[in-house]
Each structure stands twice: as C-alpha cells, then as structure tokens.
C-alpha positions in Angstrom: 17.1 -5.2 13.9 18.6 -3.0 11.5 17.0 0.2 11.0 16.7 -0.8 6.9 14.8 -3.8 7.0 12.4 -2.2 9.5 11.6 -0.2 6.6 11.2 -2.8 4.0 8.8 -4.7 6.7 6.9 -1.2 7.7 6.2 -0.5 3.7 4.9 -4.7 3.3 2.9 -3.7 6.8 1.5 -0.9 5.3 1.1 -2.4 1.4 -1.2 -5.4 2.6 -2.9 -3.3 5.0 -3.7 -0.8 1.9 -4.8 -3.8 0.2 -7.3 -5.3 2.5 -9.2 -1.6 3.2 -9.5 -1.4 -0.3 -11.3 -5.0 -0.7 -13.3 -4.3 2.5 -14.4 -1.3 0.6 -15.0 -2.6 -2.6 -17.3 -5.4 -1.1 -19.0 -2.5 1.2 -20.0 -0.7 -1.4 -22.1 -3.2 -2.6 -20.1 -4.6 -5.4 -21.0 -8.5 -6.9 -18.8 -10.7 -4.8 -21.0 -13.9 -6.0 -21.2 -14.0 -9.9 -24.1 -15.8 -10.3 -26.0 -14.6 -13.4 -23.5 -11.8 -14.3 -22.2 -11.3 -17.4 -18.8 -12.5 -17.6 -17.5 -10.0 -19.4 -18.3 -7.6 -16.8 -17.4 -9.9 -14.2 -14.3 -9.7 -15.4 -13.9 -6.0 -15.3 -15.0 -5.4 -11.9 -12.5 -8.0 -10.9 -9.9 -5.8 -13.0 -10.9 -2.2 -11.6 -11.0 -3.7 -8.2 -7.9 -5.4 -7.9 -6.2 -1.9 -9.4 -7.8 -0.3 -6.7 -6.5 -2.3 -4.5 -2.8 -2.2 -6.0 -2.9 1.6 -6.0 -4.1 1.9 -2.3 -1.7 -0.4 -1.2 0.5 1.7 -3.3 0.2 4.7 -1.1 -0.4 3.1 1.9 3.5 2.0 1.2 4.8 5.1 0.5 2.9 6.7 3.2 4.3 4.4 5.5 8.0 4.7 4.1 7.6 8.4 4.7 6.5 7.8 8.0 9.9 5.4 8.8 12.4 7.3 6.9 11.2 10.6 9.1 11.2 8.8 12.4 14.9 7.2 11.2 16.1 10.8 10.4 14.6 11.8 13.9 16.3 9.5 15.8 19.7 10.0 13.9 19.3 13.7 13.8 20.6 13.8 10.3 17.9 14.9 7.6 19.6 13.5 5.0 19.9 10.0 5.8 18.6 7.1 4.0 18.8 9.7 0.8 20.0 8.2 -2.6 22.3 10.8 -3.0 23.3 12.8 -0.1 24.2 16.4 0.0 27.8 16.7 2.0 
C-alpha cells in the first residue's frame, strides 16, 4: 500500500479512536447520558461541550498519529524532509 494512504488511514485510526476515549470519558465522569427531567436547555449544552471535546481529542489524537507516520516514513526513507510541503534542496 502506498506509504500516503497509510497516513491518511493512520490519522482516521487515530481520529475515531480520539473520539471514542473522549465519550467514554465524558459518560465516566458521570455526565447525564439519559435526559429524563433535565432541562433542555442544558441538555443541550452538555451535548455541545461534549461533542467539542470529543472533536478536539480526536483532533490531536490525529495529529499525534500523523506525527507518529510521517517520522516512521522519514525513518525508513532516511530523508528528514520527506512528506514536507515545501522541501529544502
């Protein structure tokens, strides 16, 4: 497979992984997960904080992960400066 796409997949991998620590989390640490009798309002913006906490862990767990590929790639190539935008020659 070409050593590109393992990237793209490795940063998904890492981006849903991210994403289902941080829900795990959010329910462990004994957030409403029912509804009943809650205010709607705040209901609402539980749902809102947790689901951006969620985006911005899977955030980093992304770029963590891309970090992780691109040094392994450069490793293996032994050429620092692959998989760089703009190259130093």
């Amino acid at each position: 497979m070409n050593n590109p796409v393992k990237l793209v997949i490795g940063a998904l991998i890492g981006a849903g992984v991210g994403a289902a620590i941080a829900r795990a989390a959010g329910i462990g640490a004994g957030q409403e997960t029912d509804g009943a009798g809650a205010d709607p309002a705040r209901t609402r913006e539980s749902l809102r904080e947790r689901l951006e906490r969620a985006r911005s862990v899977g955030e980093a767990a992304r770029l963590q992960k891309e970090d992780e590929l691109r040094a392994h790639f450069r490793a293996k190539v032994k050429d620092q400066q692959a998989l760089r935008e703009n190259p130093t020659l």
